[in-house]
N, C-alpha and C positions, 0 to 999 in steps of 0.2 A: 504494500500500500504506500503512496507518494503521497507527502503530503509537503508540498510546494506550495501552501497557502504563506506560509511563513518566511517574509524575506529576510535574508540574512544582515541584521545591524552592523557597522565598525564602529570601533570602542568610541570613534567622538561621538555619533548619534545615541549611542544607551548613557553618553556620560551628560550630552544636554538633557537628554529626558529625564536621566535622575535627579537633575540639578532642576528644574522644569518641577517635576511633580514632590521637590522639597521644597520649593518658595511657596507653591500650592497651600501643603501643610502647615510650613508655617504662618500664612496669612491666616487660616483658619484656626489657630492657636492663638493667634494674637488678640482675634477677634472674641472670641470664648472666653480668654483671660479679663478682654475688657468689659466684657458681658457681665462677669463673676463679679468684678470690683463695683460697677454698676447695682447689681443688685446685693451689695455687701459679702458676696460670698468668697473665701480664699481660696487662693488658688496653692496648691503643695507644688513642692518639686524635690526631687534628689539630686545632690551636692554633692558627690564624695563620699554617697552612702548616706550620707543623714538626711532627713528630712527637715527641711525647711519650707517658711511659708513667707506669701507677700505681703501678709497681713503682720502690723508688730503687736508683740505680747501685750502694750498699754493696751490698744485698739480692743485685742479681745476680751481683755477683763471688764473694756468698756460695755461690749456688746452680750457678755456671756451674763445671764441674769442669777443672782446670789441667793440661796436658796436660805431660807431662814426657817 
């Protein structure tokens, strides 16, 4: 069975397309991060292994309600 639907890439056309559908990505990260800040919510990330966030520690003790 031939299946000659598929033309064969050279390394620069798969290396625009990956660079292509990473800008993609990250416009739609950026957008969803700004989203989250918008509606108060934080956004995590890994650092090095840790978790951090874009929210600071003051912000959430602001936000987090104290249970009495």
């Amino acid at each position: 069975m031939n299946h000659s639907t598929c033309k064969p890439y050279t390394e620069a056309e798969l290396a625009r397309q990956a660079l292509e559908m990473l800008a993609i990505g990250n416009v739609a990260v950026r957008r969803a991060q700004e989203r989250n800040r918008a509606l108060g919510i934080a956004n995590y990330y890994s650092i090095g292994g840790r978790i951090v966030s874009d929210v600071t520690t003051q912000q959430r003790a602001v936000d987090v309600p104290q249970r009495t």
